[in-house]
C-alpha positions in Angstrom: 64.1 146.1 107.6 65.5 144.1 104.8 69.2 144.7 105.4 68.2 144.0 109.0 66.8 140.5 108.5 70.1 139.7 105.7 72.0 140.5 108.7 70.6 138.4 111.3 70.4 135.5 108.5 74.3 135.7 108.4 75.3 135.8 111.8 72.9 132.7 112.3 74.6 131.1 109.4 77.9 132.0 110.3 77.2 130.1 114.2 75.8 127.1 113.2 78.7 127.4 110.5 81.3 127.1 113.2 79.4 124.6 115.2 79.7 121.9 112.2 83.2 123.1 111.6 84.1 122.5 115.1 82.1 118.9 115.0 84.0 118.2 111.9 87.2 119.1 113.5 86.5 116.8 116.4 85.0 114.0 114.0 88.8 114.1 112.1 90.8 114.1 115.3 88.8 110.7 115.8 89.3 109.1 112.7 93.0 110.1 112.1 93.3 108.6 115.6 92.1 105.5 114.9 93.9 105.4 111.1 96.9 105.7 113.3 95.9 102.9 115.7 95.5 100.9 112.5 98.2 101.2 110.2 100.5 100.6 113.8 98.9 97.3 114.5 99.5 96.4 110.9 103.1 97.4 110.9 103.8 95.7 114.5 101.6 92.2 113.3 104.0 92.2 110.2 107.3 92.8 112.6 106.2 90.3 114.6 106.1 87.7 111.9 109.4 88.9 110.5 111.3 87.8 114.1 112.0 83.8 114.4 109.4 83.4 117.5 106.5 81.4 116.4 104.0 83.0 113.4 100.7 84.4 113.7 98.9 83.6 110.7 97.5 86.8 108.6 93.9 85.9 108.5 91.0 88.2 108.7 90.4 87.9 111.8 94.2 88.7 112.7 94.4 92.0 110.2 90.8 92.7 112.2 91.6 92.3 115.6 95.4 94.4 115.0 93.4 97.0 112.9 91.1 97.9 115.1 93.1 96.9 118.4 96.7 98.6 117.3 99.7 97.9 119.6 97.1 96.1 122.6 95.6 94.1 119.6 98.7 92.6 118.6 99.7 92.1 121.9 96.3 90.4 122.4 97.3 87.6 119.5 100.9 87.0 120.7 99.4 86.5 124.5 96.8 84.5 122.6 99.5 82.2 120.1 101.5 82.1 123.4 99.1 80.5 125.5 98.1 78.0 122.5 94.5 79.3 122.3 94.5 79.3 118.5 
């Protein structure tokens, strides 16, 4: 009986084992995505202020809004300088 119970404690450990594995997986697919969304509206906001067009000041809100909006964030604030909305 005793080896029987050890048994069923380890296949129920090893399930729920691979069921936070598999969430944790999923969980890091997430937050490399969004690294990557990022660091590529960081680079691109910094390009952009390289080129002679007209500058988008680094502010918070500017490092915010490319951070968390990548490539369509950056595009957002040149659309946004463009138009003379700030």
């Amino acid at each position: 009986m005793e080896i029987l119970t050890m048994v069923i404690i380890g296949i129920i450990l090893l399930v729920v084992g691979i069921f936070f594995a598999s969430i944790l997986l999923k969980l890091g697919k997430i937050v490399l995505s969004i690294l990557l969304h990022m660091a590529l509206g960081w680079i691109l906001l910094f390009i952009w202020n390289i080129l002679p067009f007209f500058k988008i000041p680094i502010t918070i809100l500017t490092m915010l809004v490319a951070g968390f909006g990548g490539i369509i964030g950056v595009a957002v604030l040149i659309l946004a300088k463009a138009l003379g909305l700030y």
